[in-house]
C-alpha positions in Angstrom: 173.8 169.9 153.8 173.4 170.7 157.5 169.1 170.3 157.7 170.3 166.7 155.9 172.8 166.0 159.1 170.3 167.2 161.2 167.6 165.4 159.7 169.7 162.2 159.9 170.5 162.8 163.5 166.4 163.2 164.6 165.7 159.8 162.5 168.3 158.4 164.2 167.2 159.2 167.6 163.7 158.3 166.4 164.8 154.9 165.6 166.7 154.6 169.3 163.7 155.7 171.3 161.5 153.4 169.5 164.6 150.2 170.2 164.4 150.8 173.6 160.8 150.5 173.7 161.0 146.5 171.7 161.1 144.1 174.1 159.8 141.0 171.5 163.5 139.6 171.1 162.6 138.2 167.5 162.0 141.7 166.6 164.7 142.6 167.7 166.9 140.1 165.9 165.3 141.4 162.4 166.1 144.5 162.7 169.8 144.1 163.9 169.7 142.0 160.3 168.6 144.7 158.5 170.7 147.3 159.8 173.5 144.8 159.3 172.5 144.2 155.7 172.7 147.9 155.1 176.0 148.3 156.3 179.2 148.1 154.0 182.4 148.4 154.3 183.9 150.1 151.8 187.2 148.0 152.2 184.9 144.7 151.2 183.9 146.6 148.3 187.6 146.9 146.3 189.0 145.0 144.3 191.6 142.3 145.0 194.3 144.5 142.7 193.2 148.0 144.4 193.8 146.1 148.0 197.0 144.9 146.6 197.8 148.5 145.6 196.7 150.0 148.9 198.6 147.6 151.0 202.3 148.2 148.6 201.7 152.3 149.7 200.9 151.3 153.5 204.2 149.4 153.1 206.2 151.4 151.4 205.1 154.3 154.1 205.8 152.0 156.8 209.3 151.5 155.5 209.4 155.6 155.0 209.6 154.8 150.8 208.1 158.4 150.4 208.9 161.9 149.0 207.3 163.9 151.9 205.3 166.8 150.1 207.5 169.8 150.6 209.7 168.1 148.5 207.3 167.4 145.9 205.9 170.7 145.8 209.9 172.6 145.7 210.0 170.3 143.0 207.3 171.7 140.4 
């Protein structure tokens, strides 16, 4: 896992060094798109229901609607 993450880093410093070296502004446009293509948000991805669901628990923490987890683990 950590020669992965290290291996991700390099190509990622690979890729800056070779941005800083574009100056053709097209270019530079299509690969902003394609980087921006690749990138999802995981939030864009759910459901309407599981935002729904998220949002109730957000609120319902907000509003301190919770059993903290000392509680819960006394409990069992």
């Amino acid at each position: 896992m950590k020669t992965e993450v290290m291996n991700q880093d390099r190509t990622k410093l690979e890729i800056m060094n070779l941005l800083l070296k574009i100056s053709d502004e097209k270019a530079l446009l299509r690969i902003k798109k394609v980087l921006e293509d690749e990138y999802t948000d995981w939030w864009d991805e759910l459901s309407d229901d599981e935002k729904s669901e998220i949002q109730i628990g957000l609120d319902q923490a907000n509003n301190k609607e919770y059993t903290d987890l000392d509680s819960v683990m006394k409990r069992f």
